[in-house]
Kinemage of the C-alpha trace (Angstrom):
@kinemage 1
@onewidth
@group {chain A} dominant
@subgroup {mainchain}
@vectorlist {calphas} color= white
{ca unk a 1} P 63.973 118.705 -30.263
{ca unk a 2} L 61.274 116.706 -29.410
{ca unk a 3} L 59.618 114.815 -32.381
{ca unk a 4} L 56.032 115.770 -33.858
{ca unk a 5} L 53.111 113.234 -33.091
{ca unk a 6} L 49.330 113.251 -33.453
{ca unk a 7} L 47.698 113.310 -30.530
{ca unk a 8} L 43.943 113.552 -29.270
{ca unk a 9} L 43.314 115.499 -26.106
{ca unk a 10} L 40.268 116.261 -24.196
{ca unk a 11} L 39.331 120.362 -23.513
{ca unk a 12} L 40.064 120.445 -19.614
{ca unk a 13} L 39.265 124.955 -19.864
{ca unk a 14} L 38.901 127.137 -22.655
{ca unk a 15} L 38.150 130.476 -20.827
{ca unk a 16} L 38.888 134.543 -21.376
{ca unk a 17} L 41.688 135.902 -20.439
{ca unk a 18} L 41.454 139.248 -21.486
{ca unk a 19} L 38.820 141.442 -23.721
{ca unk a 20} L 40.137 139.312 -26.983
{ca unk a 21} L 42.537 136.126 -24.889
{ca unk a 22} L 41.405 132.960 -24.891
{ca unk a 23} L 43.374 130.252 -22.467
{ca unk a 24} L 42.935 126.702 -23.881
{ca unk a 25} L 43.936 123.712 -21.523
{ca unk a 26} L 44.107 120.568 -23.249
{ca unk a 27} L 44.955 117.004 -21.287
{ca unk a 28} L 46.444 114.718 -23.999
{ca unk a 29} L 46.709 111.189 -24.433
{ca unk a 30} L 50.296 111.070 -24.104
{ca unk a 31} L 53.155 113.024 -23.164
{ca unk a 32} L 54.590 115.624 -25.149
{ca unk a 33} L 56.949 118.739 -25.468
{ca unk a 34} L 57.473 121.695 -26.878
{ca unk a 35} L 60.607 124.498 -26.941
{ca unk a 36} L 59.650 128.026 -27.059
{ca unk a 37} L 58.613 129.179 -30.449
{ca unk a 38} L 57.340 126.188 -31.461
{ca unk a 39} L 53.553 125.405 -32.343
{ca unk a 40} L 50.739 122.884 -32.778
{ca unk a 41} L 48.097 122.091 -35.181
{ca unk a 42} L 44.521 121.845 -34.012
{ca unk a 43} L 41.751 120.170 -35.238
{ca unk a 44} L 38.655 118.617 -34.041
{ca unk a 45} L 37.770 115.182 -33.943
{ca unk a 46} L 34.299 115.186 -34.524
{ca unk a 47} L 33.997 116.885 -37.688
{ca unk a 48} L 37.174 118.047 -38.747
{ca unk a 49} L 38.384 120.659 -41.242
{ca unk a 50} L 40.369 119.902 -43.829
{ca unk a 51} L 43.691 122.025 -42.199
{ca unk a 52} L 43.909 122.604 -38.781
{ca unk a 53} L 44.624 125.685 -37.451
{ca unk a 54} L 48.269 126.827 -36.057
{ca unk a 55} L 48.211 127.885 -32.530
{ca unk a 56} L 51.484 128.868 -30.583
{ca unk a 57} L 51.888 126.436 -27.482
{ca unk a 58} L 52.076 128.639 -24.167
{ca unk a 59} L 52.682 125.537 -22.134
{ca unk a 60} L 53.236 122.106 -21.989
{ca unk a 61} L 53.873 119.568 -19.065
{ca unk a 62} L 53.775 115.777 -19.337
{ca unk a 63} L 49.997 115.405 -20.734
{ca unk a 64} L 49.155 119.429 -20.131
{ca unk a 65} L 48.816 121.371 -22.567
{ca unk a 66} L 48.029 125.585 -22.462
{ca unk a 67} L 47.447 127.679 -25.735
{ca unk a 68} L 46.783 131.476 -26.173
{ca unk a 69} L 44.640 132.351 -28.871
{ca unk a 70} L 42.345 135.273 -30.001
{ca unk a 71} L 38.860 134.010 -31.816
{ca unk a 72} L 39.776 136.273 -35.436
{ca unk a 73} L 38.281 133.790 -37.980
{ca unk a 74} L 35.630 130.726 -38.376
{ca unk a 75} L 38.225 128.078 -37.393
{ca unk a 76} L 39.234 130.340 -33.996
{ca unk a 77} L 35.433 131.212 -33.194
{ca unk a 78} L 34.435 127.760 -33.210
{ca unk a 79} L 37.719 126.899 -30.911
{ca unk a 80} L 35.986 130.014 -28.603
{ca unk a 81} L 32.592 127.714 -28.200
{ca unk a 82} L 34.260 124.547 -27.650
{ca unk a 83} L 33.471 123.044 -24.613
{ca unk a 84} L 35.110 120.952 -21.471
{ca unk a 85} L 35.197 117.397 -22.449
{ca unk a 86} L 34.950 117.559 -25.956
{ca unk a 87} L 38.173 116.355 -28.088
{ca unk a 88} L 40.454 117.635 -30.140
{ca unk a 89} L 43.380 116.119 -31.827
{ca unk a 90} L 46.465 118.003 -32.412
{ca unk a 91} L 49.772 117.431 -34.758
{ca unk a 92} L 52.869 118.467 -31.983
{ca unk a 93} L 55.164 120.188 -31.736
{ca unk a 94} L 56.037 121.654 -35.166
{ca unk a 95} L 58.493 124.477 -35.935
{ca unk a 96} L 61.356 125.754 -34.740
{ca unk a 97} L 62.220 127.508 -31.290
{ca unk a 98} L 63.675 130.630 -30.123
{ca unk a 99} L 67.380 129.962 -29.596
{ca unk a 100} L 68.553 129.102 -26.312
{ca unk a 101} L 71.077 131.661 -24.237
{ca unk a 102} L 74.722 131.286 -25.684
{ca unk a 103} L 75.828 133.659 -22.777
{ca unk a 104} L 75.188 135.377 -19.696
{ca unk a 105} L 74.116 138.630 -22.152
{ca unk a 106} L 70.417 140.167 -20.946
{ca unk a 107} L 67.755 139.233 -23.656
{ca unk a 108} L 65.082 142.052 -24.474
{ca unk a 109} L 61.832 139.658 -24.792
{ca unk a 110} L 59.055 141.659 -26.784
{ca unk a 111} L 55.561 141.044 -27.543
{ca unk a 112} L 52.536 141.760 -28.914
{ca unk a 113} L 49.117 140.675 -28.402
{ca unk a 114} L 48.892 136.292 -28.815
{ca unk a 115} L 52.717 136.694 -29.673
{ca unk a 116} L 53.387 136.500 -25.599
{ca unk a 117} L 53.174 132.477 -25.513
{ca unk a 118} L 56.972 131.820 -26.846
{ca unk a 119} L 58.031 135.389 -25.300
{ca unk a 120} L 56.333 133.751 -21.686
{ca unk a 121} L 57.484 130.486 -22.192
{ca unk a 122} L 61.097 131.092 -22.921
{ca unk a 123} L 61.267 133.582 -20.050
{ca unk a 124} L 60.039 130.725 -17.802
{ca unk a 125} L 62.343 128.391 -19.336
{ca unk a 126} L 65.671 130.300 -19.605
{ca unk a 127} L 65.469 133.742 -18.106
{ca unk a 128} L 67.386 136.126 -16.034
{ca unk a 129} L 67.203 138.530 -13.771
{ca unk a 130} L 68.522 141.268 -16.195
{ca unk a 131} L 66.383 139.942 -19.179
{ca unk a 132} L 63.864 142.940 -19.770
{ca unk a 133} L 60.194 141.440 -20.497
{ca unk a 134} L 57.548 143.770 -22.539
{ca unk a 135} L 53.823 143.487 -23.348
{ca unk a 136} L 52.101 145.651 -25.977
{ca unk a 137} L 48.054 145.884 -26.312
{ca unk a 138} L 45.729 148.002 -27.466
{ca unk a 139} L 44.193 149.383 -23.355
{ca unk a 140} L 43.874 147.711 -19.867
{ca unk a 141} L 41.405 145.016 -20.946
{ca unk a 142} L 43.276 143.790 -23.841
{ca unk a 143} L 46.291 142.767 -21.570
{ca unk a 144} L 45.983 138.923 -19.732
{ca unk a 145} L 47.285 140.307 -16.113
{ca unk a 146} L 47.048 136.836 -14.654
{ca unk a 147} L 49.295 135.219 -16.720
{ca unk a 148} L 52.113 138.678 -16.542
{ca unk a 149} L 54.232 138.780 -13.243
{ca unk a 150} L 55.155 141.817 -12.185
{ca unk a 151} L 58.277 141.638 -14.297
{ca unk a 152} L 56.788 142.415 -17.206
{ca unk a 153} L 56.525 145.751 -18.489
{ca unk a 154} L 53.480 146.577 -20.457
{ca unk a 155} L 52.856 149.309 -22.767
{ca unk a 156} L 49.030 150.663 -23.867
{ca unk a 157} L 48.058 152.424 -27.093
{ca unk a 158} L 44.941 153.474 -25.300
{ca unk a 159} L 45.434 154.573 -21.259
{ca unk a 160} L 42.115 152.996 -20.280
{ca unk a 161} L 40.547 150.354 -18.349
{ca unk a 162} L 43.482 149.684 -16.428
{ca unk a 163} L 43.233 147.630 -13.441
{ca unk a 164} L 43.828 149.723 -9.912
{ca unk a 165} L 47.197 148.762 -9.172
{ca unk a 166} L 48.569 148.050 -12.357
{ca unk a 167} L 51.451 150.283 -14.107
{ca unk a 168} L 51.623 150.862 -17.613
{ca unk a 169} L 53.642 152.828 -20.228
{ca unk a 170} L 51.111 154.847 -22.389
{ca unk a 171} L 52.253 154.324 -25.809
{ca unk a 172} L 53.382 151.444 -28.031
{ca unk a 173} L 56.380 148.818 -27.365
{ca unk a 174} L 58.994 150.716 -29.008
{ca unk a 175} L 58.472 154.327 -27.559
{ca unk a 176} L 58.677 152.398 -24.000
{ca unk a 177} L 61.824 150.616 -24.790
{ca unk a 178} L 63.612 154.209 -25.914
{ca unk a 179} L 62.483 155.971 -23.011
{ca unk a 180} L 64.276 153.340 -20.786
{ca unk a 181} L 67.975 152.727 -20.501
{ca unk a 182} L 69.220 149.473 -22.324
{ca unk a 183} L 72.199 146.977 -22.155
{ca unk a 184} L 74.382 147.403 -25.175
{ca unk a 185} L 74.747 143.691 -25.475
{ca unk a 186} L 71.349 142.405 -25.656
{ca unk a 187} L 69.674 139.566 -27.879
{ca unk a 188} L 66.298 140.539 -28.797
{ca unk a 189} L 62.717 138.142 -29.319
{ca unk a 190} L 59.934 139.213 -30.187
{ca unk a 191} L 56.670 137.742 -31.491
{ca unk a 192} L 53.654 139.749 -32.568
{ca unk a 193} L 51.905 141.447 -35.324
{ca unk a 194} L 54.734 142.509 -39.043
{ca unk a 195} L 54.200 146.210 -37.674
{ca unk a 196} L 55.872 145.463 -34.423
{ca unk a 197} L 58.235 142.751 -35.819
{ca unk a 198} L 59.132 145.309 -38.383
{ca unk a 199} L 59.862 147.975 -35.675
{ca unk a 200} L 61.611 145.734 -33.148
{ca unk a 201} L 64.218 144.688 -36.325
{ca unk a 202} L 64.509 148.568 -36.927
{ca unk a 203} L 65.361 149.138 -33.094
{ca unk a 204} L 67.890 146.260 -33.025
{ca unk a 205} L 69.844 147.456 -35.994
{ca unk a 206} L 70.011 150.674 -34.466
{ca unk a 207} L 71.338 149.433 -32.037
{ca unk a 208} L 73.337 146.478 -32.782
{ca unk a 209} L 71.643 143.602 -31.241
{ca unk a 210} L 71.163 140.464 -32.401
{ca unk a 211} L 67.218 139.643 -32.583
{ca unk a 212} L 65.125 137.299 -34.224
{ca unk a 213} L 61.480 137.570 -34.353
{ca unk a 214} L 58.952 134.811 -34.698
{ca unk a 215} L 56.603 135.586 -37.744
{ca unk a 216} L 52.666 135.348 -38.113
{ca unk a 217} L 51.484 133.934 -41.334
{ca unk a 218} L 48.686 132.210 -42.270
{ca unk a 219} L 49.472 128.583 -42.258
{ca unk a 220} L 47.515 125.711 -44.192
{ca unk a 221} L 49.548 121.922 -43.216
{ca unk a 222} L 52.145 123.000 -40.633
{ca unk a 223} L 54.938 121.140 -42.103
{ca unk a 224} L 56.379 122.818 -45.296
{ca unk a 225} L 53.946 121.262 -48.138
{ca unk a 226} L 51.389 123.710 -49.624
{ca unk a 227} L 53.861 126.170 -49.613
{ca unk a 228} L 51.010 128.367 -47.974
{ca unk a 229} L 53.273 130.281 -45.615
{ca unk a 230} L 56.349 131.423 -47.553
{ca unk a 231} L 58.561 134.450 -46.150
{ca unk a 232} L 60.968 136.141 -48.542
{ca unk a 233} L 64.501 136.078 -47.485
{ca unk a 234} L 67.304 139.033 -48.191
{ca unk a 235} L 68.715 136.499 -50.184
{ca unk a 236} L 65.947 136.354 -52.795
{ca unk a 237} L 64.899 133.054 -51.894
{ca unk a 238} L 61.540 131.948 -49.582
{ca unk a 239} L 61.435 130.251 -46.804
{ca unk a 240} L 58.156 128.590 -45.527
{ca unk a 241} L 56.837 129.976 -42.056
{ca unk a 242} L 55.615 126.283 -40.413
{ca unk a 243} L 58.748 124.633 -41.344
{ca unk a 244} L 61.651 127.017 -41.895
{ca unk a 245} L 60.213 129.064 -39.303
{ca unk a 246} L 58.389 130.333 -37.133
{ca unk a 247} L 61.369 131.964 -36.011
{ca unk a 248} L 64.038 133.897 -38.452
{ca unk a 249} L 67.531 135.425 -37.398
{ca unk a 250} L 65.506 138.969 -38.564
{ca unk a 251} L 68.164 140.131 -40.412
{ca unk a 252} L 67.608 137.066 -42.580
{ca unk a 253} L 64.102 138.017 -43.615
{ca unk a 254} L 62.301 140.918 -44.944
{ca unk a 255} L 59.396 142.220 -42.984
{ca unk a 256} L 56.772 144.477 -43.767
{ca unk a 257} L 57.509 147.736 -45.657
{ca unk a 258} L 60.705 145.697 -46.618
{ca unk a 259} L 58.670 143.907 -49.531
């Protein structure tokens, strides 16, 4: 995997993507990488907080960066008003990644709300044709169409302000994926909100897929110190989220109601 570095990088867009999506393009300083799961740290260089704040990387080419983000807190509203051309330095990449295809076997790809950047990115990366790729948001507007092909499937809570063209499922994630036929083989990922992680572990068991599910916890360093981001395993123990994670074989972890 590629090694973490501090980097500064100048704000090249930071623009809506959706009702509650913001798209961040950063050009750094020097190259980089990233495999899908994995995250960075971002701070900013004139007058910087004391952590950073953990954003999942959507993309990253040479010296171009993309995040996804939703503005939910201070640190995330004052990414929302920062500008073109101002700088921001960043601690990359940090984590560790989805797991890579060990066989031809479909993958069901799941996710929910600014869990789509490792769901997108590994689709890009290492995706078939029978991999089957699924979106969950709230209505039409909270859904970032121009960053979904048409191979995703997306499901809405609410059936409104959908664009003309566009097909959805009305209902959550999981009631689309049981109205729809499924390989009996599959490995699932999923990224998103402990409600859906908790449901997409319940669906695989039922059905006897492998899955692992990248968590969302509130992270203070990024690399395993203040112990800010632990996750309780099966085993008794804790893991931490920024260093041990993001991502978890699910059946290693307990999720939600499972406390």
């Amino acid at each position: 995997m590629h090694k973490p570095i501090t980097v500064i990088g100048e704000v090249l867009e930071n623009r809506m993507v959706s009702d509650s999506m913001y798209l961040l393009e950063i050009s750094l300083h020097q190259q980089s990488g990233f495999l899908p799961g994995q995250f960075c740290m971002v701070n900013w260089v004139e007058q910087p907080t004391t952590f950073g704040r953990p954003l999942s990387i959507l993309a990253c080419e040479d010296t171009k960066m993309q995040l996804l983000y939703k503005a939910v807190g201070s640190g995330t509203n004052r990414l929302a008003s920062t500008n073109s051309g101002q700088q921001l330095e960043l601690l990359t990449p940090l984590g560790n990644p989805f797991p890579k295809p060990d066989s031809t076997a479909p993958h069901i790809l799941i996710a929910g709300g600014v869990g789509l950047p490792p769901m997108l990115s590994w689709s890009e990366i290492y995706g078939q044709s029978a991999d089957v790729l699924c979106f969950g948001g709230r209505d039409g507007g909270d859904i970032p169409w121009e960053l979904l092909s048409d191979n995703w499937l997306v499901s809405v809570d609410n059936n409104m302000n959908i664009p003309e063209g566009k097909k959805v499922f009305h209902g959550n994630v999981i009631e689309m994926l049981k109205s729809m036929e499924l390989p009996e083989n599959a490995t699932v990922l999923s990224c998103g909100p402990t409600p859906l992680l908790q449901a997409v572990k319940k669906q695989a068991t039922e059905n006897s897929w492998k899955c692992f599910v990248s968590v969302e916890e509130r992270m203070g360093c990024g690399f395993g110190v203040c112990r800010g981001c632990v996750v309780p395993t099966v085993a008794g123990s804790y893991k931490t989220a920024c260093k041990d994670g993001p991502v978890f074989n699910a059946n290693d972890i307990k999720i939600g109601d499972e406390l």
